[in-house]
N, C-alpha and C positions, 0 to 999 in steps of 0.2 A: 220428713224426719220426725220420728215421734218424739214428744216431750220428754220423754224418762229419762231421753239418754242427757237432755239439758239440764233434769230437774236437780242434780248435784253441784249444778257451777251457778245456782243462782239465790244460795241460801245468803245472807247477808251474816257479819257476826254477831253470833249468840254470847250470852255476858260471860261465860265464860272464856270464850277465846279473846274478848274484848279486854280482860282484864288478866290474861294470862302471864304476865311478868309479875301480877300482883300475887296471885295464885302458887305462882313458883317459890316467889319469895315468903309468902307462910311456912309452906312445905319442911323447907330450909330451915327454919328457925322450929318448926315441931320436929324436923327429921334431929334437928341437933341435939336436941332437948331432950328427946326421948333416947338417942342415942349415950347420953349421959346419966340418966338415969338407970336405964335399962339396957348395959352392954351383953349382957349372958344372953338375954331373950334374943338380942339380935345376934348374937355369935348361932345360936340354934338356928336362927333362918339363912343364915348365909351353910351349915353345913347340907342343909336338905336340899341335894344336886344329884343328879346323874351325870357319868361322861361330863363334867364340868358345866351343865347347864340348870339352872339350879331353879327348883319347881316352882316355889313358890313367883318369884319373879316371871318365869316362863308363862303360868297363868295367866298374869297381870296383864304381860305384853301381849298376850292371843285375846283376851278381852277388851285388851285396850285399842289393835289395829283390826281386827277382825269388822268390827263396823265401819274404819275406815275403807276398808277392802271393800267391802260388802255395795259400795260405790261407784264402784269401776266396773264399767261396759265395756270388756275385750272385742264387743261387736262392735266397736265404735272406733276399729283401727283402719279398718276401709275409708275413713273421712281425713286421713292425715295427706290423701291424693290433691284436697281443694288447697292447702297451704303447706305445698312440699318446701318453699324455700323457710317458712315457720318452723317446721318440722325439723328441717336441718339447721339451724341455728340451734335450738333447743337441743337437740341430740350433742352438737360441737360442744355449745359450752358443758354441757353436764357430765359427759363422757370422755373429754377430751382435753378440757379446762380445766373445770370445776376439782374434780382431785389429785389435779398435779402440780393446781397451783394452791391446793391449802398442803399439798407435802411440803410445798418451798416456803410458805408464807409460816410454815411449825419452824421450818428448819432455822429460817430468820428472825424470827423472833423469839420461842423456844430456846432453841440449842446455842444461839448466838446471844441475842440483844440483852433478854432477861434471865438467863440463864446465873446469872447471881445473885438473883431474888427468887430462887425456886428451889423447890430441893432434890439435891442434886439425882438421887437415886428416883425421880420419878418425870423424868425429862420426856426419855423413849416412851413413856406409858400416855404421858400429853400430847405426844405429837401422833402416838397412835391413834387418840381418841378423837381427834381433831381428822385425821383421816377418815376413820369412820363415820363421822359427820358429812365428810362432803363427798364421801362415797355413795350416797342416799338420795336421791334426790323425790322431793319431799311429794306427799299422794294428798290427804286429805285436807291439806290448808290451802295449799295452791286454789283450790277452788272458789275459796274465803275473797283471796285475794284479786282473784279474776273477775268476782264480783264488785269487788269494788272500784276499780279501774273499767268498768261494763267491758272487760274481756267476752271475745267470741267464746259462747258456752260449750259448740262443739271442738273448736280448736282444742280449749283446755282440758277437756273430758278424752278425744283423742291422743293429745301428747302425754299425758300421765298414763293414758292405758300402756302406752308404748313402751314408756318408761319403767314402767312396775314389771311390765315382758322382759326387755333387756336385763333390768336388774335380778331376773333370777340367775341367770348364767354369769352375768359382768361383776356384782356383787365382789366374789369371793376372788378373781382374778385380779382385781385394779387393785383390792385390799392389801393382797399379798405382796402385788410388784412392789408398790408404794413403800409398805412396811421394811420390805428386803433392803429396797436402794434408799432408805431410813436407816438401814445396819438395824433393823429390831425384828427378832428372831419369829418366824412364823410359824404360829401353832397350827398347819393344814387340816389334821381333825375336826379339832375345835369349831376352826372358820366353816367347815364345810359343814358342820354339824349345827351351826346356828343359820346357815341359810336357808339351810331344811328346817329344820327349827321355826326361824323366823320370817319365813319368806315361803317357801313353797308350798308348808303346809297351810299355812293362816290362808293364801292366796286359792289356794284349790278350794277348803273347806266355805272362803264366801263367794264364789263360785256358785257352788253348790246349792249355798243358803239363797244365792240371789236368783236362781234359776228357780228353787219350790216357791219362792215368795210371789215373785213375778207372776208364774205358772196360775197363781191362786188371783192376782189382780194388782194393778197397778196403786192400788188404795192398800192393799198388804204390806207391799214390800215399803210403801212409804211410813205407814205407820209403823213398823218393824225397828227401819233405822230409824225413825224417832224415837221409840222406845228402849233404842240399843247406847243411845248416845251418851247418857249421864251412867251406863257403866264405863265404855269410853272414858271419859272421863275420869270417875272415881280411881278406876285404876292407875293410867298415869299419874294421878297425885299420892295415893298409893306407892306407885314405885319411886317416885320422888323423895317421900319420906323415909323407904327403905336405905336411897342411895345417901340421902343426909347422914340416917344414923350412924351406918357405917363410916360416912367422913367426919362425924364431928369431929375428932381430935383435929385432923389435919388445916381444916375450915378455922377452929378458933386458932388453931399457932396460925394460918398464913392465910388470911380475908385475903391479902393483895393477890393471890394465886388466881381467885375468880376474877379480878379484873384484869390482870395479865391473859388470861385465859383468852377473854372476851376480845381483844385483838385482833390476835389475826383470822377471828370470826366475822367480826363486825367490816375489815378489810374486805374477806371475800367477798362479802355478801355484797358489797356496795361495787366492789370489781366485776364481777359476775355481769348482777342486772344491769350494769351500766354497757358491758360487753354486749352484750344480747339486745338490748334494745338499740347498741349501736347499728351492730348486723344486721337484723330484722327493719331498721330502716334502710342501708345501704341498699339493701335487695328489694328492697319495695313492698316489703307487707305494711298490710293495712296494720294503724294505731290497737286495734282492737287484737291484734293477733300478739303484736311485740309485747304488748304487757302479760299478757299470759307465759309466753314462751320467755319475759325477764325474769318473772315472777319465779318460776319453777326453779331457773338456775340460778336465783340464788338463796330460797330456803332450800331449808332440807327435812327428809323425814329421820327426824329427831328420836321417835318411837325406834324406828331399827340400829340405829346407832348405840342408843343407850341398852339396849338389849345384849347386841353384837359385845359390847362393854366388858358387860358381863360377865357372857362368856367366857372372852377371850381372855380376860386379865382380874375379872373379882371385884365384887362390892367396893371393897377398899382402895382400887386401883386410879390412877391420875387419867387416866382413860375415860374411864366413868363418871366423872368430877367433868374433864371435858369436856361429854357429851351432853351433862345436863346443863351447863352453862351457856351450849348452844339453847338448850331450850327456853334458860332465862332471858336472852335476851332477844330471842325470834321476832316477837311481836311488837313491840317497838321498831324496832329498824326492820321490816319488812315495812308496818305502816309507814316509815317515812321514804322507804321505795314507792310505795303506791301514791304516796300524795305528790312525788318528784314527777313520777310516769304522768299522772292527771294535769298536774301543773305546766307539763311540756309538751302538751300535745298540741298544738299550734305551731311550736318548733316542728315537731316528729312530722307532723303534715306540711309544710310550706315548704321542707326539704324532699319530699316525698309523693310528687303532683299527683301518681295514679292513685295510692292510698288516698288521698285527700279528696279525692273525686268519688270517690268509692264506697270509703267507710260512713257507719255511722254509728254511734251507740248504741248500745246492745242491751241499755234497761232505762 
């Protein structure tokens, strides 16, 4: 097995992902600020769209996941044969959990619990956005996180390959069920125009990029996405302060909305990994497999969610407000998934004889 395909699941966190709550939280307070000041200039970037996808943001997100992408080894789906029962935990909770139970956990808490501390006219738009959140299941951090629990490198590189495959077609199907039997009206254009948009195209195009790179030398393509990364970056903080401007007003009348919001996120997430690392012991995979395949079901790729946003319901939309909230508070509570997962591995093994004989850390 050559190194490249491992060389993505063993980067440890760079200062930025390390501080990314902190990161988001500037954002916020520049996206407000600026959005108070300067509402005209940001009414002119919310009008520059096509077909309801609107360019300036379109940029941002192809700049921003286009490196992420640019990561994944579709050659590397032949390897999901050595941890099929991994594999199938991973795929259950993400495709068959993961967004049907953040529909229920919007409806209950959302539509029901706080729904008198919210405003009223922007209910459907938070529980769509909340959908689209754990419609996603998440590409370039998963790998963050895999390294920190010494996840098996090709496990993780495998099941995200998998997963970025499915979600071109499942995407816009799970979206729609969801939305419908939510009673919130499906724009099917739209949807299908952002998964081309944000998913098919970005996904071919590093493809592509990763095939000349490669083609040129394993020392290219490394130094490439390192060089790719702090646009990465710059953009989603970039699109973060587009999405503030547009919410100030809503942000200063109702702070409590983002930590209402942050519920039945914080719910899944911790429901999820806890599911999946249940499974993945039951069936006997090794320690090193289950924290990758917890890992994945319960972030998510925050990048297409907040895009998909967009889209589908506009800068200004309670959708979009929910999907960057997933992004506030990712990194925290995934780190405290990963220090649970490390913390219990002497459980996870003394339940788990053949894993325990078996595995062993992976850095």
């Amino acid at each position: 097995m050559s190194d490249k395909h491992a060389s993505v699941a063993t980067a440890p966190l760079n200062l930025f992902e390390r501080y990314l709550t902190a990161w988001v939280a500037i954002c916020i307070v520049v996206g407000i600020a600026l959005g108070k000041w300067l509402p005209n200039a940001f009414q002119s970037i919310g009008a520059m769209q096509i077909a309801k996808v609107n360019l300036p943001v379109g940029l941002l997100i192809w700049v921003m996941i286009i490196p992420m992408l640019l990561k994944i080894d579709f050659g590397a789906l032949h390897q999901v044969k050595a941890h099929i029962k991994g594999i199938g935990v991973t795929l259950f909770v993400n495709w068959l959990v993961k967004p049907f139970s953040m529909a229920f956990l919007g409806w209950l808490f959302i539509r029901q619990l706080f729904s008198p501390l919210l405003p009223a006219g922007q209910i459907d738009s938070y529980i769509a956005g909340l959908i689209l959140l754990a419609a996603a299941p998440c590409t370039a951090m998963v790998f963050v996180w895999s390294r920190l629990t010494n996840g098996d490198p090709y496990f993780t590189l495998s099941q995200v390959a998998l997963n970025d495959l499915i979600m071109v077609f499942a995407f816009a199907p799970i979206v729609a069920l969801l939305l419908g039997v939510s009673s919130i009206a499906v724009p099917w254009a739209t949807l299908l125009t952002s998964v081309v948009f944000y998913i098919v195209i970005p996904v071919m195009l590093a493809q592509l990029m990763r095939r000349a790179l490669l083609a040129k030398s394993q020392c290219a393509f490394d130094r490439a996405v390192s060089h790719m990364q702090p646009w990465s970056v710059s953009a989603l903080l970039l699109t973060l302060i587009l999405l503030f401007a547009f919410q100030a007003d809503a942000v200063i009348q109702q702070p409590l909305v983002i930590a209402l919001l942050a519920v039945p996120i914080l719910v899944q997430v911790l429901f999820n990994s806890a599911l999946a690392y249940w499974l993945n012991r039951k069936v006997g995979e090794k320690h090193s497999v289950a924290c990758p395949s917890a890992l994945i079901g319960a972030s998510n790729f925050f990048e297409l969610a907040v895009a998909a946003a967009i889209s589908l319901f506009g800068f200004e939309s309670g959708a979009a407000l929910a999907t960057v909230v997933g992004v506030l508070i990712e990194v925290p509570v995934m780190l405290l998934v990963v220090r649970v997962a490390n913390a219990s591995r002497d459980w996870y093994e003394n339940g788990n004889g053949r894993a325990a004989a078996v595995d062993s850390p992976a850095g």
